[in-house]
N, C-alpha and C positions, 0 to 999 in steps of 0.2 A: 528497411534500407533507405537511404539515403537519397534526393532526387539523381543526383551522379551516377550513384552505382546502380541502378535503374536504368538510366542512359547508358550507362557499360554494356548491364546483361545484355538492353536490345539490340544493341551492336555489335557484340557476340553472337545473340542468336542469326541475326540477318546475314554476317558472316559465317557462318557456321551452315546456314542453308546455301549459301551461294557457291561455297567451296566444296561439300560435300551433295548438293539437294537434298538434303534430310533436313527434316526438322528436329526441332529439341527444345524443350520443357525452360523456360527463365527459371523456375525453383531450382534446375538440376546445374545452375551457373554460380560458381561462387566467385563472389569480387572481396577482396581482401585489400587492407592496407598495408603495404611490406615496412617491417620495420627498420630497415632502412634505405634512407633517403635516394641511395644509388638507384635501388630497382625500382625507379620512378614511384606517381602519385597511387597507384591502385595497380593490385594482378590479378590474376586467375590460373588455375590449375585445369582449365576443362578440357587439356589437350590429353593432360594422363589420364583425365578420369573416363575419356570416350575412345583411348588407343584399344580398347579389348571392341566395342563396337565397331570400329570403324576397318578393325585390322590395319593399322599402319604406326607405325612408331610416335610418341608422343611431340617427338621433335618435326617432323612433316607435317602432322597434322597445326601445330603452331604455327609454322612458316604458309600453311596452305591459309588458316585461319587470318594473319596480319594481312596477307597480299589479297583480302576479301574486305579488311578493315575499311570503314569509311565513316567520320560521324564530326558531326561540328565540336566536340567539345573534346575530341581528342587533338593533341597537339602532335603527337607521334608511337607507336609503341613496335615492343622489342622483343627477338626469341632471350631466354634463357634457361640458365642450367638445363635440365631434362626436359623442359618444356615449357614450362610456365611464358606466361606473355605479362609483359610489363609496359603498363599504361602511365603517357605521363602528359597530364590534361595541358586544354590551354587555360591562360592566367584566367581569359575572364570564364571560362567555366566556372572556376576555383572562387573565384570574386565579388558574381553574382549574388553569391549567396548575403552579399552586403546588404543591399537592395532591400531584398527578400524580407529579410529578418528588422529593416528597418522601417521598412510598409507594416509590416505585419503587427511587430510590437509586441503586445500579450497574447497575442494569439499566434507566434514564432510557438512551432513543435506541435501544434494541433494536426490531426491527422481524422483521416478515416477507416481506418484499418480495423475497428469494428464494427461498422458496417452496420451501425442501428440493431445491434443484438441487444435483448433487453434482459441484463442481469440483476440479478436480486444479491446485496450482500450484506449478511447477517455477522455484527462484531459487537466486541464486549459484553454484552449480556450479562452483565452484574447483577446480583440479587440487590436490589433496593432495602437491603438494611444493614449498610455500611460505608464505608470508605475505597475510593478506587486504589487500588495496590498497583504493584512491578508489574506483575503478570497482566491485567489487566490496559495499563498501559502501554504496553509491547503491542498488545493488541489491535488497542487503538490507534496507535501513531500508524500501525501497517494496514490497519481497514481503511483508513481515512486515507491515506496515500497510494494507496491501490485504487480506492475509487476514483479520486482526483485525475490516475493517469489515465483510468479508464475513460474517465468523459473528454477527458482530453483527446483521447482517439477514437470519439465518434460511436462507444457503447451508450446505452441509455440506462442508466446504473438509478438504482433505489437502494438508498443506503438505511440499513435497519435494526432497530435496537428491539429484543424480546425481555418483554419485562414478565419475570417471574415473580407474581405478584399472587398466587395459587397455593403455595407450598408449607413445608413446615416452618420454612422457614420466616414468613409472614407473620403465621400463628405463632413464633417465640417473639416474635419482633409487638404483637402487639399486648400478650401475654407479659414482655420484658416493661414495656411502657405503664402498664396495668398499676405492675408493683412496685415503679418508679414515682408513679402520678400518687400511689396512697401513704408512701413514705414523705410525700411532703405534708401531710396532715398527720405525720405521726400513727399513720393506721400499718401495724407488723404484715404485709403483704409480701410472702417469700417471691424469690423472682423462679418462672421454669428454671426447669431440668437444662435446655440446650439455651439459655436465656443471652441477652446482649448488655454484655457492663459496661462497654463504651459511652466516656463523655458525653457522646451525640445523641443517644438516646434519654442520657438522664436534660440535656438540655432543650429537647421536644417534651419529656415530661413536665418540666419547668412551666414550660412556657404554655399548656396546658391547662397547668394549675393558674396561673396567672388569671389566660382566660375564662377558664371554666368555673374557679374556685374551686369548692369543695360538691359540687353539683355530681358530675358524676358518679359520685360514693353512692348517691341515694337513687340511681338510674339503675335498674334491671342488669343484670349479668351480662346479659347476650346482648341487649343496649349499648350497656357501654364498653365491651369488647368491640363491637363495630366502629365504634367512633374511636377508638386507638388501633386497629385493624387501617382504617380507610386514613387517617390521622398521621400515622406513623410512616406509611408507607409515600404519604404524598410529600412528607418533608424530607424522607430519606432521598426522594427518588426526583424532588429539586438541588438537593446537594449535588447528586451526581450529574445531572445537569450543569448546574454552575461549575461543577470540577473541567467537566471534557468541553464547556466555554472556554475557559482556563487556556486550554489543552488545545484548543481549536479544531474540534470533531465533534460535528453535526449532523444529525440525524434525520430524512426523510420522513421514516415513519416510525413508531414506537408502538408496540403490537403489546396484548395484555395477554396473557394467561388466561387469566380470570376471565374475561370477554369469553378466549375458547369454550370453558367450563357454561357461563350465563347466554351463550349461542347455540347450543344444543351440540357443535361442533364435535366435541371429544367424547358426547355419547353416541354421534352419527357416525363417527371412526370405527368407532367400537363393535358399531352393530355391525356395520358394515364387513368387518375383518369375520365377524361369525357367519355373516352371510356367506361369504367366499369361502368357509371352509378352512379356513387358516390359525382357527383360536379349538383349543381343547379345557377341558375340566381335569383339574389333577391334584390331588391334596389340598381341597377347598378354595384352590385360586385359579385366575382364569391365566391361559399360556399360549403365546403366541409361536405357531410353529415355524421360527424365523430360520434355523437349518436349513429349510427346507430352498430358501432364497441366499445362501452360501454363508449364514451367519454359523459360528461354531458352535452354536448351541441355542434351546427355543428361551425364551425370554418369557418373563411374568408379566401381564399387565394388570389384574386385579387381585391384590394378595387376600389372603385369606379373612384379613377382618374387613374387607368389600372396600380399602381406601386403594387407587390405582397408584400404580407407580410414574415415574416420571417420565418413563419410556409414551405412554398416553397420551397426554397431553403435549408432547413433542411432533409426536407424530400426526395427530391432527394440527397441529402449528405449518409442517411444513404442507402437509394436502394442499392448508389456504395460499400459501405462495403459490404452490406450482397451478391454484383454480387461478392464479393475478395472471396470469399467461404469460409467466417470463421463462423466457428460451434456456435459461440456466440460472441454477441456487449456488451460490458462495456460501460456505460457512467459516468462519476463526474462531476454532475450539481450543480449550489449554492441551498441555498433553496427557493429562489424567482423563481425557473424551476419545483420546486414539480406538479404544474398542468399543465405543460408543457407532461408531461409523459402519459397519456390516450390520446392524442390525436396524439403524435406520432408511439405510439402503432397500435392506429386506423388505422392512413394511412400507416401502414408496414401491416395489416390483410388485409385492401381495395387492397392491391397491390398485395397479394399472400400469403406474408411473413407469416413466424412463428413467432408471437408478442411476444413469448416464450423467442426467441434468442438474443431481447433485453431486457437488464436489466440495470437499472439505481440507484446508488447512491448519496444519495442526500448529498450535504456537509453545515453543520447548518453552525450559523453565529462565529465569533473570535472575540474577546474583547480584546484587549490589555491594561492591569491594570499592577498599582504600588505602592504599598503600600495601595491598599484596591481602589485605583481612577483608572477609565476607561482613556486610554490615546488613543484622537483620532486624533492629530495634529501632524506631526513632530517640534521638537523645531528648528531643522535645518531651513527647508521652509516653516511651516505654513500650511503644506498638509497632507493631509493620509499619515501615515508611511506605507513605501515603502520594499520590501523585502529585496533589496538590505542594506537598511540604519539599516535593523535589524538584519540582518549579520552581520553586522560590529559592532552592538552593544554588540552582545551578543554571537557572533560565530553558525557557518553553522549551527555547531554540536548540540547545545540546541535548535535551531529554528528548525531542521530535527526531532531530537527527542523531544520534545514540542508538537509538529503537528501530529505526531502519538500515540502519549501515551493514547490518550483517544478515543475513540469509535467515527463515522463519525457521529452519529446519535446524536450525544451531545454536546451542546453549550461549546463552549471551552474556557475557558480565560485563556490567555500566561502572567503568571506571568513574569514581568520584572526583579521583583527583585530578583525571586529564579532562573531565567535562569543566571544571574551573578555570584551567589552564588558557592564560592570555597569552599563546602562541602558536607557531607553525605545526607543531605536536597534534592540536585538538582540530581535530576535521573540521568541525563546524565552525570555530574561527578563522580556518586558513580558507576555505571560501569565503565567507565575511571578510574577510580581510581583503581579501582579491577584487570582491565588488566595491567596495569601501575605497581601493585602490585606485580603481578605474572613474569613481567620483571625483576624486580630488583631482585627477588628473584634465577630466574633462573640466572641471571649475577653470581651470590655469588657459584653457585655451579659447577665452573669449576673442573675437579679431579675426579666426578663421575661417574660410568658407567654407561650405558643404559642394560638394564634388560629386559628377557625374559619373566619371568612372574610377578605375582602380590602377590602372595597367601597373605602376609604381610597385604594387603589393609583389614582389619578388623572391624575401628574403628567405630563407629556408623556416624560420622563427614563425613569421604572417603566413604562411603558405601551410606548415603545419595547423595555426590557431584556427583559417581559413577551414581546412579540412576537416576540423572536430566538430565547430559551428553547424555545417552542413549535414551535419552524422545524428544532430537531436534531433528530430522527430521519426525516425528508424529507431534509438533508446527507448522513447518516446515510447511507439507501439511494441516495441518489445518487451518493456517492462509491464505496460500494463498486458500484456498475449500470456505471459506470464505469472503475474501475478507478483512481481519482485524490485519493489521499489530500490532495493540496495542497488540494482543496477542504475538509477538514475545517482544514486549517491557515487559509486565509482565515476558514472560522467562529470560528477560535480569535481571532483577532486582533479581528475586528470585534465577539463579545461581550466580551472585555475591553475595547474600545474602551469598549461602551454601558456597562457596570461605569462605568468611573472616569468618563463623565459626568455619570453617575446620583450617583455618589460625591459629585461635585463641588458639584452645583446642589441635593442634597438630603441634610436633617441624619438620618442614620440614630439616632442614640440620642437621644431625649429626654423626660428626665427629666417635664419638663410635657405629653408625648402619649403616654405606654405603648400608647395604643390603636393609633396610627402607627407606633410607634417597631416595635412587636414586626410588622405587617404587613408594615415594611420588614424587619424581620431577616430573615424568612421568602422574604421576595426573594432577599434575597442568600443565604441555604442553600441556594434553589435555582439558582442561580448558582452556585456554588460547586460543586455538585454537579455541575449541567452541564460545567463548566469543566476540571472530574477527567476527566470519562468521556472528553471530547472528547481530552485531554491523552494521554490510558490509549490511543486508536484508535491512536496516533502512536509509543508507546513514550516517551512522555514522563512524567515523574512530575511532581506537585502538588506544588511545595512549599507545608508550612505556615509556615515561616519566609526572609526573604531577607538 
């Protein structure tokens, strides 16, 4: 909430004890903004919601409530309809918040409403032997911006990338390089069975043969499988690096797989799940009785030719986070991992754990359309559009905002057409356009002075803009409490929104009011400023020009 509505509730509660001597709970006080103007700047409903408590009609306890009212920031407030109390501030309540946000600067909407909780959150996790896709992308724009709001309100966030560098999928990747690296000597080497015929890899083979020459042909098997094993994956797994630079999402820690495996880790899981009584022998493999912990069914962990499955190595992955002593696990998984989650949980309860401390979001699937058609190939190579190539298509800034605008829990399709769109249509330009706006306007008003107070700021237009201003960092800790940056994207749209009405219905420079003219500039500085930081949660940058 907002520092206002804050100053509401406690003025309600202190009313509320003095009219009735009861006490009451600030959570159980709701302060709303009425939509409109008439029923002043802010109201509350706490007279109906406490008429069964109190026994008396919702309209007496209103009137009993105002004639308790007393607080510097209120101007005056009123009964209405059934009950409701209508608050309508004084100016420099409302005005303040100029000040605030103009001291503050980049740190306008920091908050502490996390309270130094230390979370761990686990995103993208891409196999290192390819290109970042749609779905992955989605991913990332919503970790990175979820973390972002979180430090922004005072959690103490490690943000983390688990490199699956262990699997089969390693093993085709250095298998693929193998018979890529001998075909440039002319030597018939078939590529695997589950093998990578992508460009990227024939040009890590390239560049191989280059270096190496023909040397490796004549190195031992298991030789030179390592060096295209260890080779392959550190060039894969720099591309995707330089991609989510690109992309602007950066990672704290980068966790191996393999490290689990070469730390004794994922056999000390193992042993461990036997010790407790939780793993059986059944048709030559080992079975974890995860049922038992509300999973729908027990789980394999060592199949029957003795290689583990992936459930393994997962699970000793997350042990080590919750040994790092963080108060809570994040995960963003795609939605093909939705029944991946009860059985993880299981072996974090079989193990000790608080099942509680993870929590997992699941990311639906991304459709890329254009003109009404699903586009699922690059025109460039004939492959999945890659993040990199959508970048470049459409800019950081519409793919960063695109990927968060809408809710994790819902199929998203990234219009191609409207992320190109230079106009009021494309969300991410009509903010940009809005800061952009407020640039130029500030260049024109060299000559003005900077102003002490506000009293001037009256118009129904400033008074609105005034009131959203002071509502972000309440957005702020909301979105990250939740975990749903789209709600910082509605704040973005609807304070540009208040901007260019403001802009419209009132003359920001003039030469015959300096005294106005410089109150409003100061408006829009702090708009502006707001409009950056909000922009910054997202990975989105201010333009100063459009």
């Amino acid at each position: 909430m907002s520092d206002l509505e804050y100053q509401l509730k406690e003025a309600v509660q202190k009313a509320f004890e003095g009219a009735f001597e009861q006490s009451i709970s600030l959570d159980d006080i709701v302060i709303e903004i009425p939509k409109d103007k008439a029923h002043g700047d802010y109201a509350t409903n706490i007279a109906m919601k406490s008429a069964r408590v109190l026994k008396k009609s919702p309209r007496d306890i209103a009137t009993a409530l105002i004639a308790h009212m007393s607080d510097e920031v209120i101007s005056h407030c009123e009964l209405a309809g059934p009950g409701f109390i209508n608050f309508t501030m004084k100016q420099t309540a409302l005005s303040n918040v100029i000040d605030t946000v103009l001291s503050l600067g980049d740190e306008y909407g920091r908050n502490d409403s996390g309270q130094g909780m230390k979370i761990n959150v686990e995103y993208v996790s891409a196999n290192p032997t390819g290109d970042l896709h749609l779905g992955h992308a989605r991913g990332a724009a919503w970790g990175d911006s979820v973390t972002r709001m979180m430090k922004a309100s005072g959690y103490e966030v490690c943000r983390e990338y688990y490199v699956n560098d262990a699997g089969n999928q390693i093993h085709a990747l250095a298998l693929s390089l193998a018979a890529r690296y001998a075909q440039f000597f002319n030597v018939d080497k078939e590529m695997p069975k589950d093998g990578y015929y992508g460009k990227d890899v024939i040009a890590i083979a390239k560049q191989i043969a280059e270096e190496k020459k023909d040397s490796l042909l004549n190195e031992p098997e298991d030789i030179a499988y390592a060096y295209f094993r260890k080779e392959g994956m550190k060039q894969e797994l720099a591309k995707l690096q330089r991609d989510l630079d690109l992309f602007r999402v950066h990672f704290d820690v980068w966790s191996s797989e393999q490290q689990l495996h070469d730390s004794g880790q994922v056999e000390r899981v193992l042993n461990r799940l036997s010790e407790l009584g939780v793993t059986y022998e059944q048709e030559d493999a080992l079975w974890f009785a995860s049922s038992r912990y509300g999973d729908d069914k027990d789980r394999v962990l060592r199949k029957s030719d003795g290689s583990y499955t992936y459930l393994v190595p997962d699970i000793a992955y997350h042990i080590t986070k919750f040994e790092r002593g963080f108060d809570k696990l994040v995960n963003l998984w795609g939605a093909d991992h939705h029944g991946y989650i009860p059985r993880m949980k299981a072996a974090m309860s079989a193990l000790g754990k608080d099942a509680d401390q993870l929590e997992v979001d699941i990311i639906q699937m991304v459709r890329l359309v254009e003109n009404k058609e699903e586009i699922k190939m690059s025109k460039r190579t004939g492959n999945a559009v890659t993040v990199r190539e959508l970048c470049e298509e459409v800019g950081v800034d519409a793919v960063r905002y695109f990927f968060v605008q809408r809710a994790l829990d819902t199929h998203l399709d990234f219009d191609l057409a409207l992320a190109r769109k230079q106009s009021n249509d494309n969300p991410v330009y009509y903010a940009q356009y809005a800061h952009a706006r407020i640039c130029s306007i500030l260049k024109q008003a060299d000559g003005f002075l900077s102003c002490d107070s506000y009293e001037l700021l009256n118009d129904e237009k400033e008074v609105q803009l005034l009131k959203y201003i002071n509502e972000f960092p309440a957005v702020v800790a909301d979105a990250a409490r939740n975990r749903a940056p789209n709600k910082v994207c509605n704040y973005i749209q609807k304070l540009a929104a208040y901007f260019h009405s403001f802009y419209n219905a009132c003359k920001v420079i003039d030469p015959n009011n300096a005294a106005l003219s410089s109150q409003r500039l100061a408006l829009l500085k702090a708009t502006k400023i707001t409009l950056k930081n909000a922009l910054s949660l997202i990975g989105v940058e201010a333009a100063d020009k459009m």
